[in-house]
N, C-alpha and C positions, 0 to 999 in steps of 0.2 A: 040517601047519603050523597048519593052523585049531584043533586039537584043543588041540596046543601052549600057543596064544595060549589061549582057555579058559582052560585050566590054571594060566596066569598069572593073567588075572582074578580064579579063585576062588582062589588064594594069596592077591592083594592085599586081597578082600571078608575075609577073615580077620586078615589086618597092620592093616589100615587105616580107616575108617568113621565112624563119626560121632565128635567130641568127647566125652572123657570123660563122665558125665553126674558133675552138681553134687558137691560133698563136703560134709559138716558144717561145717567150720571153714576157715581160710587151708591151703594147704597149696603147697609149689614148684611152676610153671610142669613139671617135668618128669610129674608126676604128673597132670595137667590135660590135654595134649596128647598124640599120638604122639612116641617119641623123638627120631628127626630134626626136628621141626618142634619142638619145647622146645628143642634143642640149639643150632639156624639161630636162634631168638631168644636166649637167652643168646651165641652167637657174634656178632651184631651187636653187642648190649648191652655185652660185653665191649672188643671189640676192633676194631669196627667204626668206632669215632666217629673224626674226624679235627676238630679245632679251626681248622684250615688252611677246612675247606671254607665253601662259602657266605660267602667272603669276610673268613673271619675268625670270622663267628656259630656257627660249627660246624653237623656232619652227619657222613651217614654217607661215608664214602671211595669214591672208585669200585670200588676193587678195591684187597685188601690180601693180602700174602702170608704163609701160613701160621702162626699165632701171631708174627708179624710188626707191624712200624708201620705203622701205615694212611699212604696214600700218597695225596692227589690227584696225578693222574696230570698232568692237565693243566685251564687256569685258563680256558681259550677259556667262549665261549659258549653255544657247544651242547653240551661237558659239564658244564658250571653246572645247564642247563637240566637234562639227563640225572640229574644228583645229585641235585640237588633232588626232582625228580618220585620218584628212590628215595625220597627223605625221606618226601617223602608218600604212599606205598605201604607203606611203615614203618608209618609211622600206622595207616592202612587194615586192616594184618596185623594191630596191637594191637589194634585196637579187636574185630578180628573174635575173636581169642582171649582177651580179656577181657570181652567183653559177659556172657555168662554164667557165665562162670568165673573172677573177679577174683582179678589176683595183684598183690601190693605190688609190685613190683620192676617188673612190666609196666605198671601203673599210672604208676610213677614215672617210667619209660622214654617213655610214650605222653605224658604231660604236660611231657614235657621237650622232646620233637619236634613239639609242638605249638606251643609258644613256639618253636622254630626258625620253623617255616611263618608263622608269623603276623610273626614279622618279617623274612622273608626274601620269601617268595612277593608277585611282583607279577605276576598271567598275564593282566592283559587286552591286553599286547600280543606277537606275535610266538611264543605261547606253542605248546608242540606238540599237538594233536589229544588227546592221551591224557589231557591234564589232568581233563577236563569231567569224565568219569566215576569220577575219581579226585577229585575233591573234592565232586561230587552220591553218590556212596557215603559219604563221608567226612558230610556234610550228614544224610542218613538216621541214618545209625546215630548220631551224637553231637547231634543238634537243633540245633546252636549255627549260630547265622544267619550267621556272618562267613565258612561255607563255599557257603553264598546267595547271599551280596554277592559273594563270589569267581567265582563261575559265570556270576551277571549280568551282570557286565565283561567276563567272558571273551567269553560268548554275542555281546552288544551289540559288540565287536571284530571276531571271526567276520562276525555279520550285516553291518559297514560295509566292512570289507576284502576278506574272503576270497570272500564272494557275489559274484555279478554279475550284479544281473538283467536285464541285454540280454539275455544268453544263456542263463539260470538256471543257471547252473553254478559249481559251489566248484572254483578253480586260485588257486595262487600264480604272483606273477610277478617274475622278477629277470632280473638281465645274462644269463644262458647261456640262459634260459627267457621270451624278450619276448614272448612267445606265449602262456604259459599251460605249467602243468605242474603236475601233484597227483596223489601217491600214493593211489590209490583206497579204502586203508583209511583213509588220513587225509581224504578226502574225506566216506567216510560215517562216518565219526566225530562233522565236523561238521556233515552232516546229520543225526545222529542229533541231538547236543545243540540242535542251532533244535529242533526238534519237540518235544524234552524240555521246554526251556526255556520254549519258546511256549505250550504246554499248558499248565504250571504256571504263569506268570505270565498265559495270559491274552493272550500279544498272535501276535497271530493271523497277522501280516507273517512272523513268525520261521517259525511253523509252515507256510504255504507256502513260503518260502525253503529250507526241508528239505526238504521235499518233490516240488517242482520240482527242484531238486537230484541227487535220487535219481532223479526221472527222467532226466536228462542222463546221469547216470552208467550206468546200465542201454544208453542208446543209444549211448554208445560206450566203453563199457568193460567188458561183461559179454560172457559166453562161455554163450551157451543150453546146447547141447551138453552143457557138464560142467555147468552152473550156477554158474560161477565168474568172477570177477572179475580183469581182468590187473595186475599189480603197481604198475602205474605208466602215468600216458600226459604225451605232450609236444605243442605245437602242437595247443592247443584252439580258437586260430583262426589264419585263412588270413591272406594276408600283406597281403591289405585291410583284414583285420580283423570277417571274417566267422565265420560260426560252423562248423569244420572239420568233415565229417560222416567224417573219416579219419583220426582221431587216429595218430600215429606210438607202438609201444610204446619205451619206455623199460628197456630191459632191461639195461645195462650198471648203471646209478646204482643201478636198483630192480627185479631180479626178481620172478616172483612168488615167496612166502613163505610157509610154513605158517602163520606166524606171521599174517601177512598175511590168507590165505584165514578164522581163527579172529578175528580184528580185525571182517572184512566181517560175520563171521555175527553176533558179538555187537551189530553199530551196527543192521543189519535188524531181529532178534530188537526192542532196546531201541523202535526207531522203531513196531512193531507194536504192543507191550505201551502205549506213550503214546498209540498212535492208535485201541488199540482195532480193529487193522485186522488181520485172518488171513495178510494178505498177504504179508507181510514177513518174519513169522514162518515160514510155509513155505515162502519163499526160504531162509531163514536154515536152515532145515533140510534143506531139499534142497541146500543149497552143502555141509551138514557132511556127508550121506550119501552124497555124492560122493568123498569124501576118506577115507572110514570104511575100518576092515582090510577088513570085507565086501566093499567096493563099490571103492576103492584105484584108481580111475579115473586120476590123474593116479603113481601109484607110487610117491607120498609117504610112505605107511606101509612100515617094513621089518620086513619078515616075519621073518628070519632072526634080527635085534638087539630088535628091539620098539621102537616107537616110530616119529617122524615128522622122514623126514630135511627139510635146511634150507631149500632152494629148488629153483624149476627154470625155465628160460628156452622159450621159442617160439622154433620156426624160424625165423619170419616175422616181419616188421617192423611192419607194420600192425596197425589196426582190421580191417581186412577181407581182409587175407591172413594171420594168423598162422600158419600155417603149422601143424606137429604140436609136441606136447610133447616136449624135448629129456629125456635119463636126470637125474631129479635129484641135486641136490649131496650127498653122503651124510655132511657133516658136521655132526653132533649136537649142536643146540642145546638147553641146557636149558629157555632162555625159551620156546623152541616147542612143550613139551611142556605149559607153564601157560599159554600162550594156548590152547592146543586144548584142557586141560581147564577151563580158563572158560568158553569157548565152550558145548561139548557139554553142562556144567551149566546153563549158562545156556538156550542155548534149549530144551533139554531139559525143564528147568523153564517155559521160555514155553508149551513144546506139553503138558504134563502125561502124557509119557511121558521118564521118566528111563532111559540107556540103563547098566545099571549096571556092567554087565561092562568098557564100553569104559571109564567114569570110574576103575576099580579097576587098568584096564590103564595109565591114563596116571598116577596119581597114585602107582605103583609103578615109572615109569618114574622119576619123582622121589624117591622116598623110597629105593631101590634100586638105581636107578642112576647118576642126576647126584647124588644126596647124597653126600658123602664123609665116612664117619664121621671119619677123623683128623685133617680139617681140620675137623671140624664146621659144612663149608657147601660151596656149588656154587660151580663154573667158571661161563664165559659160554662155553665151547668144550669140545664132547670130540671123541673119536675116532669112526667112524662103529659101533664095537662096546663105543661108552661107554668107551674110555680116556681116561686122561689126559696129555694133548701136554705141549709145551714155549713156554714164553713166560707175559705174564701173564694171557692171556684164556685161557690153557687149563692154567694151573698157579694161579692168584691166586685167591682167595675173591672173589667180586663182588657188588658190593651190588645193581645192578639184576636180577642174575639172582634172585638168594636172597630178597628182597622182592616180586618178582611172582610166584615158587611159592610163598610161603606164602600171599599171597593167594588164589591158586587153589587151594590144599590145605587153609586153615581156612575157605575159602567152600565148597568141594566136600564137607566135611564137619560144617560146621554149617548149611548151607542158604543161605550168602552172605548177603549185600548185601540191604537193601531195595530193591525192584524199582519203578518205577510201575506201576500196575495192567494186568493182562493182561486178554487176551478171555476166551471164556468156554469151560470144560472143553470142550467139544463142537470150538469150534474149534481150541481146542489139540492134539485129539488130532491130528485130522484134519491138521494143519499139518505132524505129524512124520511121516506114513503117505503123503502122496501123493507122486505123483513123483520123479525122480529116475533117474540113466542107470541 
């Protein structure tokens, strides 16, 4: 089986690879990019847009069926949020496939969903975790400050809400959850962006507040053992209102996720790389080598299909009884396969060992296997051997799936996203080499 997988790698290092290099003159988006990834942007560009969404202002649809009318599905408020945040991953994929390879039509497509965001996007309140890094990439690569100002708000929201520093811990709290409750990758998400933020701006409150933060979450939410992080916890404090040293897990609402476990590694990696601190970065490494085909500790990778099936639940209820790992879910997400290969590029670039075999294996898990050439784009669901089901999350094109693999496919192949500055070769190697069950 090992030989196998191999085998697949060095196919994909041959399919797949860096970005066309330059041409003489203009020439189409399909000659620029790999097939499927020119294809997934003209299938958005096409037939993606719904005029319905964002209230009217237009966007991308959530999910549209096969050379079909794009359909918002629904007007609530956390798929507002959801669309949107596609919009701006949209963005994010243009800019990365036109930075060095300009094409009119993606020009024209990127300047068009820019004016969406700018008059749509209001994230300093209530906004989801994913935002921060989705518009400070967005800020990097295009300079324009109004993705600054955007961050700022966001951050200064974060810092007044979502903190707490009686007990330095990031939890949200509502009716089901008077206690305190936060999904752990959303958690370090925004302890990554305080540390981001606070570094670059300078205020120094923000960047404790991350990092206190990250300590909290280490004391009752991490898993030595595997180096991993549990999905979700509820009851952050006691019913006096003290600081719970026995979080209960949350595993109905929020599993843990592959998707998940690649979320944690990218917020650590990011917190290291602003801090300058090795530390974090070889958590964020030893969390991913955990989860590696090599190493396949928790048996998230399937050997037999390739790729990283969807979740998996704990025996046990607790902080400190979890009990063992339950057999994971083995239905195939395609999102799970661009957050693990963000991840693995990512901190793999943090530590300056790139691991290339496993990037060629995930980023052929996409272009080969959730790509569907007939529809020219991806489901948000397949089969546990990459079919495809029935309904709309595993028969419909979906905009959030097809906007976050192309970001992890034109970032895994042109070198991504500007990063804030990392530590130094020495300790990046060392970051990706120690440790680890």
């Amino acid at each position: 089986m090992q030989r196998k997988w191999l085998l697949i790698c060095l196919v994909g290092l041959l399919l797949v690879g860096v970005i066309v290099s330059r041409a003489s003159g203009p020439q189409p988006v399909s000659q620029r990019v790999p097939d499927p990834i020119a294809a997934m942007l003209t299938e958005l560009r096409t037939h993606g847009f719904s005029p319905q969404a964002n209230g009217g202002q237009g966007g991308l649809a959530l999910r549209w069926a096969n050379r079909g009318t794009p359909q918002v599905i629904s007007t609530t408020a956390l798929d507002a949020d959801g669309n949107l945040l596609s919009d701006a991953r949209y963005v994010l994929a243009l800019w990365l496939a036109t930075q060095h390879h300009p094409d009119a039509a993606l020009l024209a497509e990127r300047n068009r969903y820019t004016a969406i965001l700018k008059a749509v996007v209001h994230v300093a309140q209530g906004a989801s975790s994913e935002w921060f890094a989705v518009l400070h990439a967005l800020g990097a690569l295009s300079g324009d400050v109004w993705y600054e100002h955007q961050t700022t708000a966001l951050v200064t929201w974060m810092a007044h809400t979502l903190y707490h520093p009686a007990s330095g811990a990031i939890y949200w709290v509502d009716p089901t959850h008077p206690k305190g409750w936060y999904r752990t990758a959303d958690a370090l998400e925004v302890s990554a962006a305080l540390v981001i933020a606070g570094k670059q701006q300078g205020t120094s409150a923000w960047v404790q507040a991350g990092i206190h933060a990250l300590a909290f979450i280490e004391t009752h939410a991490y898993l030595p053992v595997d180096h991993l992080y549990f999905g979700a916890m509820m009851g952050v404090l006691t019913a006096s209102g003290q600081i719970n040293p026995n979080e209960l897990l949350d595993q109905q609402d929020a599993p843990l996720t592959s998707s998940a476990i690649a979320r944690d590694a990218l917020a650590l990696a990011k917190i290291g790389q602003a801090t300058g601190d090795a530390t974090s970065i070889t958590q964020a490494a030893n969390l991913l080598n955990s989860v590696s085909p090599d190493r396949n500790a928790l048996k998230l990778w399937d050997d037999t299909y390739v790729g990283y099936n969807q979740s998996l639940t704990f025996s046990g209820e607790d902080y400190a009884h979890p009990g063992v790992p339950n057999p994971p879910q083995a239905t195939k997400s395609p999102a799970t396969q661009a957050w693990m290969l963000l991840a693995f590029t990512q901190v793999s670039d943090a530590a300056g060992d790139q691991d290339v075999a496993l990037t060629s294996a995930l980023q052929q898990c996409l272009l080969t296997r959730a790509y569907q050439p007939a529809r020219q784009g991806i489901v948000a669901l397949m089969t546990p051997d990459w079919g495809i089901g029935t309904g709309e999350q595993a028969s419909w094109d979906d905009s959030a799936t097809m906007t976050l693999a192309l970001v992890s496919l034109l970032g895994s192949s042109s070198g991504g996203a500007p990063s804030p500055p990392a530590v130094t070769t020495r300790d990046r190697r060392s970051a990706m080499r120690e440790g680890g069950p």
